[in-house]
C-alpha positions as CSV (number, residue, x, y, z in Angstrom):
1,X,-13.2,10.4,-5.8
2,X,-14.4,11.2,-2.4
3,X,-10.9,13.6,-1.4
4,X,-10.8,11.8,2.1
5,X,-7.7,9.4,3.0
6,X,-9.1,7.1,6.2
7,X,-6.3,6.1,9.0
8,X,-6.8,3.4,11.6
9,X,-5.9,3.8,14.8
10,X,-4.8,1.2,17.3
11,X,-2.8,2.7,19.9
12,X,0.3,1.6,18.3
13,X,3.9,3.7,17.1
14,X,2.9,2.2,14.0
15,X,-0.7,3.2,13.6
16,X,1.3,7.6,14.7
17,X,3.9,6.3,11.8
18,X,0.5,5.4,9.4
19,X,-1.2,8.6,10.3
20,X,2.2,10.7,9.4
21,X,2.9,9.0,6.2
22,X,-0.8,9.5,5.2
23,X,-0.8,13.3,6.3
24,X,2.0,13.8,3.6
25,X,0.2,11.7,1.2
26,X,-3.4,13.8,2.0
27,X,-0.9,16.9,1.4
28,X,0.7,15.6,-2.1
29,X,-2.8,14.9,-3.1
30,X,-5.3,17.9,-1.1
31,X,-7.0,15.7,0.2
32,X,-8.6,15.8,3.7
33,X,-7.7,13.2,6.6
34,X,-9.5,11.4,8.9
35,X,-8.0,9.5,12.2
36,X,-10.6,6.6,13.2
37,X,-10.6,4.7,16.0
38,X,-13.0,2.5,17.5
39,X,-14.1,0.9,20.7
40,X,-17.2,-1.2,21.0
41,X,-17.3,0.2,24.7
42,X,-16.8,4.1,24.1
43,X,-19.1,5.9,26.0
44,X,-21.2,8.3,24.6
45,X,-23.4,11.0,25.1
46,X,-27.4,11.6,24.6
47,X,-26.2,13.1,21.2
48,X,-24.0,10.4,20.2
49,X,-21.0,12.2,20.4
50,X,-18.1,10.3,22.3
51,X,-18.1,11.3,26.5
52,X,-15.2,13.8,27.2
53,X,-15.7,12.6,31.1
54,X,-16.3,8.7,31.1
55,X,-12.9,7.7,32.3
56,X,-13.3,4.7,29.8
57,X,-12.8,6.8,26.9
58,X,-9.4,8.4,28.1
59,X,-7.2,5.8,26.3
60,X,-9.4,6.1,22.9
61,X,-8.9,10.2,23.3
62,X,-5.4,9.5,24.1
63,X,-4.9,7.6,21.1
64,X,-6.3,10.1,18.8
65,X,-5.1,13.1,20.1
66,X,-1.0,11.3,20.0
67,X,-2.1,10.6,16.1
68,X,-3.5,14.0,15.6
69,X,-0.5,15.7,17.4
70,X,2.1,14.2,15.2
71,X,0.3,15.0,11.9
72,X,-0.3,18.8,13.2
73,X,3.5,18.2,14.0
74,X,4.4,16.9,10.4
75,X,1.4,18.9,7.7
76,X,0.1,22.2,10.6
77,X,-2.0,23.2,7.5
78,X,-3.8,19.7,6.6
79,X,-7.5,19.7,7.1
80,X,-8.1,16.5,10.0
81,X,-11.3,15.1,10.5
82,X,-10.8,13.0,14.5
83,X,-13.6,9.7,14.4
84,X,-14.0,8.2,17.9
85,X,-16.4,5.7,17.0
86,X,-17.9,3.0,19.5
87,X,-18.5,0.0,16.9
88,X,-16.2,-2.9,16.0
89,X,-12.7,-1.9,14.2
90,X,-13.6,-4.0,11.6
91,X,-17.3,-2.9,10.9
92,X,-15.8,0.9,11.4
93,X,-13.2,0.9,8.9
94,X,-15.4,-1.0,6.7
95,X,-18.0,1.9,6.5
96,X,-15.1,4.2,6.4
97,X,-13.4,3.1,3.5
98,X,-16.5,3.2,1.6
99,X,-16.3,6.8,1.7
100,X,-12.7,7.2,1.2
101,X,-10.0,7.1,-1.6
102,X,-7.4,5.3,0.4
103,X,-7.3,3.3,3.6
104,X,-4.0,3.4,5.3
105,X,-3.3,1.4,8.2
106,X,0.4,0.6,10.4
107,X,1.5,-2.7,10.2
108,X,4.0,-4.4,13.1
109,X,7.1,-5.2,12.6
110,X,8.9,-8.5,14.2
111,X,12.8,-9.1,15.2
112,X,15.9,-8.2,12.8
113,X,14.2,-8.7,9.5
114,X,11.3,-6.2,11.0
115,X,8.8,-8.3,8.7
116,X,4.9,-7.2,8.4
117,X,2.6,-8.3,10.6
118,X,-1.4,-7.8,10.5
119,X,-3.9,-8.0,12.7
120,X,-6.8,-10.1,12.4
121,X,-8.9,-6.7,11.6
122,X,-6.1,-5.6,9.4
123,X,-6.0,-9.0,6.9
124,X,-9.7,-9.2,7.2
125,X,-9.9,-5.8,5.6
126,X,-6.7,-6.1,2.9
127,X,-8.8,-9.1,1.8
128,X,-12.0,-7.5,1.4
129,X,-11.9,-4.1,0.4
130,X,-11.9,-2.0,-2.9
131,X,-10.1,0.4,-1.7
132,X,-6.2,0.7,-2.2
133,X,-4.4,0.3,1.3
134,X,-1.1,1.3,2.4
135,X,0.7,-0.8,5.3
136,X,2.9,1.1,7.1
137,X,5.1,0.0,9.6
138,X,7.0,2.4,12.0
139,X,9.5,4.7,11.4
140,X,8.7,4.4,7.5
141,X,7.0,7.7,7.5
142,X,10.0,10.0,7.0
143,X,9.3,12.6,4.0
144,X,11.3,11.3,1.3
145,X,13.4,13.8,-1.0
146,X,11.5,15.2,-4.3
147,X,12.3,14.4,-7.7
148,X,14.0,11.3,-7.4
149,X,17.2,12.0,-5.4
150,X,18.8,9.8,-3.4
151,X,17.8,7.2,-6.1
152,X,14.0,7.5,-4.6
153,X,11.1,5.6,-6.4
154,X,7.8,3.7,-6.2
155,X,7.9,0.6,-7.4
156,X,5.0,-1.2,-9.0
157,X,4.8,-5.3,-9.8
158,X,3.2,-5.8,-13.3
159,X,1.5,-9.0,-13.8
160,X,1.2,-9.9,-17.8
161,X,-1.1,-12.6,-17.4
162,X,-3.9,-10.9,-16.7
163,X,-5.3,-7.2,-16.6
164,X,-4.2,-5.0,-13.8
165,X,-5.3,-1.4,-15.0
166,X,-6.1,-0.3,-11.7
167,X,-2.7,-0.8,-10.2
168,X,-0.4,1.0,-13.0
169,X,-3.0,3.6,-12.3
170,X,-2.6,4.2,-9.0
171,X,1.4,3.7,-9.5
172,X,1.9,6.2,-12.1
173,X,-0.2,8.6,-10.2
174,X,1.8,8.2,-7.0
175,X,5.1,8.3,-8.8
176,X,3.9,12.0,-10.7
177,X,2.6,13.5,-7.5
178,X,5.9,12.3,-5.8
179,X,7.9,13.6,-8.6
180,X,10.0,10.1,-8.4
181,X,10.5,7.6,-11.6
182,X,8.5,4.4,-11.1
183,X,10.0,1.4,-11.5
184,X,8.3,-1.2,-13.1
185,X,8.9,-5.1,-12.3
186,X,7.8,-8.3,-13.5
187,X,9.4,-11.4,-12.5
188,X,9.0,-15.0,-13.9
189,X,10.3,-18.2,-13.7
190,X,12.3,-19.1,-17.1
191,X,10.0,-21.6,-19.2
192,X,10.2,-25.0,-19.1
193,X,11.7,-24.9,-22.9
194,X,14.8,-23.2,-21.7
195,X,16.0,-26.3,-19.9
196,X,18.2,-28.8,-21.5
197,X,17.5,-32.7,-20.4
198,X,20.9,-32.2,-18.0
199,X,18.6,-29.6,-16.2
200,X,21.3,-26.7,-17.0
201,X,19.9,-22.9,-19.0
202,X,19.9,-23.0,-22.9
203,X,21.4,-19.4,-22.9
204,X,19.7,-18.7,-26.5
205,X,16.4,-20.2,-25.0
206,X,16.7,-17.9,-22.0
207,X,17.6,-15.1,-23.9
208,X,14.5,-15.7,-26.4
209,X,12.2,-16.0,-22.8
210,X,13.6,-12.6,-21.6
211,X,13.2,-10.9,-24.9
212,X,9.2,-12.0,-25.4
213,X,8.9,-10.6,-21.5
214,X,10.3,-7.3,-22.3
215,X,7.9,-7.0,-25.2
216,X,5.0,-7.8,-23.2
217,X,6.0,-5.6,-20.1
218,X,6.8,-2.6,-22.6
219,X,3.2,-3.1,-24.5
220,X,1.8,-3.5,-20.6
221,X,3.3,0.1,-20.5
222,X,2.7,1.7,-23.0
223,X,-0.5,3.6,-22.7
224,X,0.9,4.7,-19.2
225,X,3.6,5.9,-20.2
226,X,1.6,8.6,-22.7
227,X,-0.3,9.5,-20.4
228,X,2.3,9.9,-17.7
229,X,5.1,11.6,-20.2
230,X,6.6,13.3,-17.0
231,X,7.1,10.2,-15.5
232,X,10.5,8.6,-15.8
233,X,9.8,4.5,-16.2
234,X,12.4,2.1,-15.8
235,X,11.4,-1.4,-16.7
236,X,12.7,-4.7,-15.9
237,X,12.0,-8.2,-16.2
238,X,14.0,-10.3,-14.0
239,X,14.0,-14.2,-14.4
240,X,13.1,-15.4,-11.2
241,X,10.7,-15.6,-8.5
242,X,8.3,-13.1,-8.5
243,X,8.6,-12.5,-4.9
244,X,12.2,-12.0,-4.6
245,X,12.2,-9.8,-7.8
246,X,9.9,-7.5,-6.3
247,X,11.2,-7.4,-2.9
248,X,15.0,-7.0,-3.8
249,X,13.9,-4.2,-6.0
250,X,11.7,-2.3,-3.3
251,X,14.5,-1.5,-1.0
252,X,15.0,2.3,-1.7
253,X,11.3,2.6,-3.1
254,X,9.1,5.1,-1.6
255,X,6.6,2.6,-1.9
256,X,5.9,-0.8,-3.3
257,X,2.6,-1.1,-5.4
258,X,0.9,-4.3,-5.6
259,X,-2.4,-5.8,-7.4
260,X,-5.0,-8.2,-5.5
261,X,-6.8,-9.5,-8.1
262,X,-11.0,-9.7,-7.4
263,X,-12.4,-13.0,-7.1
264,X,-16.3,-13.7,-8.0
265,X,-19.0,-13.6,-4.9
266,X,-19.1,-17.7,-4.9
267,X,-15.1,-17.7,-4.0
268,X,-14.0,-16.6,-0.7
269,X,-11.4,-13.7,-0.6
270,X,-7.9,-14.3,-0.1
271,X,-4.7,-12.6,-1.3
272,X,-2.3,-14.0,-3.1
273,X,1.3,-15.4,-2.2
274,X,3.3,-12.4,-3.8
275,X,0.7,-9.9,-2.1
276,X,1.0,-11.9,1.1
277,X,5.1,-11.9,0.8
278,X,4.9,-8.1,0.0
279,X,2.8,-7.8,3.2
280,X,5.3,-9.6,5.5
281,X,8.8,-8.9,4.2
282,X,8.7,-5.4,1.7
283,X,11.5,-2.9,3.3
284,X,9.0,0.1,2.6
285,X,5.6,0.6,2.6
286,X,3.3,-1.1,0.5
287,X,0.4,-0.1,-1.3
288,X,-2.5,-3.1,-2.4
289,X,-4.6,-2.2,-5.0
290,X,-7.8,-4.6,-6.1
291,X,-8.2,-5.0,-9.6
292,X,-10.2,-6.9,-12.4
C-alpha cells in the first residue's frame, strides 16, 4: 500500500470530473493525491523542474491548476501532489501507477446513451496495468449520500468460474469505506439442459440452474462477508447475459467493480467483452480490478 491515488490529466471536463471523484475517494481512504500530466514537449528548467515562463507550458499549467482548483474546491484539506512531467502519457502514468494504489482516469462520453470512450493511452493502460482503475466520465463525480440512502451502492460482478479474490476485495472495501451495501451480481446464460427439443425453458430445469448458482455465488461470498460483517450484501444471480445483468443493475451504483483476469507473458493483453461492455455503456463509474 503506497497511500497515493494517481489522476491523469488531459485537458478534458472529464479528466476535472476524474480528479473530483478521486479527491473524495483519497479523503474516504487518507490517502494523498497526485494530478499528472504529461507533455513530451514541456519545457524545463536546468533543474528539471517544469518552466514557469516557456509560453509552451501555459496550457499544461493551465490544465493542472483547473484540476487542482476543483479538488481544493471539493476536499480544501486533501494533501495534492501537482506532476508536470515532459515524457509520453503513456510511459508517465505507467511509472506512476507503479507507485500508487489506484489509477483513476476520465473517460468521454458520446451522444444520448453518453457511452465510455478511451483513448488510445487510456485502453493501452486498462489493459496493462496491476493496478485497479476507475473510469470516470463527467459529471459522475457528485458526492453521493452516506450509508446507503437514496438506494446508493457499489456493485461488483462475481465470476464463479474462476478465482477473482482481488476484486471482492477491493468491492467490499469500497462498499465499508462508503458506508453503502454492495451488491453482488453474477449473470449466466441458462444451461443447455434447461431446454426442451421445442427450444422453450423446462421451468424445474431452470429452477434447478438458478438454485446451484445461488449456492456457488453465496459460497463465493462467504469469507467476505465475515470479514466485512458491517457490510450489507445483497446477492443475485440473474439468468442472462452477463453484460446486461451487470449493467441493468449498476444504474444507481456508486460504482461498478469489475475483474480483468491476468493472462501469462506469451499472450498478449486484452480485456474481456463484459470488461469492454462495462467500459463503454456502465451508467456510473467503473472500477477494473486485475486478478489471478
Amino acid at each position: 500500500m503506497t497511500n497515493l491515488i494517481t489522476v491523469g490529466l488531459d485537458g478534458t471536463p472529464q479528466s476535472v470530473s476524474a480528479a473530483v471523484w478521486a479527491a473524495r475517494e483519497a479523503t474516504l481512504r487518507q490517502a494523498r493525491l497526485r494530478l499528472l500530466h504529461a507533455w513530451v514537449l514541456l519545457a524545463l528548467e536546468a533543474d528539471g523542474t517544469p518552466s514557469p515562463k516557456a509560453e509552451q507550458n501555459y496550457w499544461p499549467r493551465r490544465i493542472v491548476e483547473e484540476a487542482e482548483a476543483a479538488v481544493r474546491s471539493a476536499c480544501p484539506d486533501l494533501p495534492v501532489e501537482v506532476s508536470l512531467v515532459r515524457k509520453d502519457p503513456f510511459e508517465a502514468l505507467t511509472d506512476a501507477v507503479g507507485q500508487s494504489d489506484l489509477l483513476v482516469l476520465g473517460s468521454r462520453g458520446l451522444g444520448a446513451a453518453a457511452r465510455f470512450t478511451l483513448g488510445e493511452t487510456g485502453l493501452e493502460l486498462v489493459t496493462h496495468t496491476e493496478t485497479p482503475t476507475v473510469l470516470v466520465r463527467a459529471q459522475q463525480e457528485q458526492e453521493a449520500p452516506a450509508g446507503g440512502a437514496n438506494g446508493r451502492k457499489v456493485t461488483v460482478g462475481v465470476g464463479l468460474h474462476a478465482a477473482c479474490e482481488e476484486v471482492l476485495m477491493f468491492a467490499f472495501e469500497t462498499a465499508a469505506r462508503r458506508d453503502v451495501p454492495l451488491h453482488a451480481v453474477h449473470g449466466r446464460h441458462l444451461p443447455s439442459y434447461a431446454y426442451n427439443r421445442g427450444g422453450g425453458v423446462e421451468r424445474s430445469a431452470a429452477e434447478e440452474a438458478v438454485h446451484d448458482a445461488q449456492g456457488e455465488l453465496a459460497a463465493s461470498l462467504r469469507p467476505w462477508r465475515e470479514k466485512f460483517p458491517a457490510v450489507p450484501v445483497d446477492e443475485e444471480v440473474v439468468m442472462e447475459n452477463p453484460v446486461s445483468a451487470l449493467l441493468h443493475r449498476s444504474a444507481h451504483a456508486d460504482l461498478l467493480v469489475v475483474g480483468r483476469r491476468r493472462r501469462g507473458r506469451l499472450l498478449p493483453p486484452r480485456i474481456g467483452h463484459v470488461v469492454q461492455a462495462a467500459v463503454h455503456h456502465a451508467p456510473c463509474p467503473v472500477a477494473i480490478v486485475p486478478h489471478s
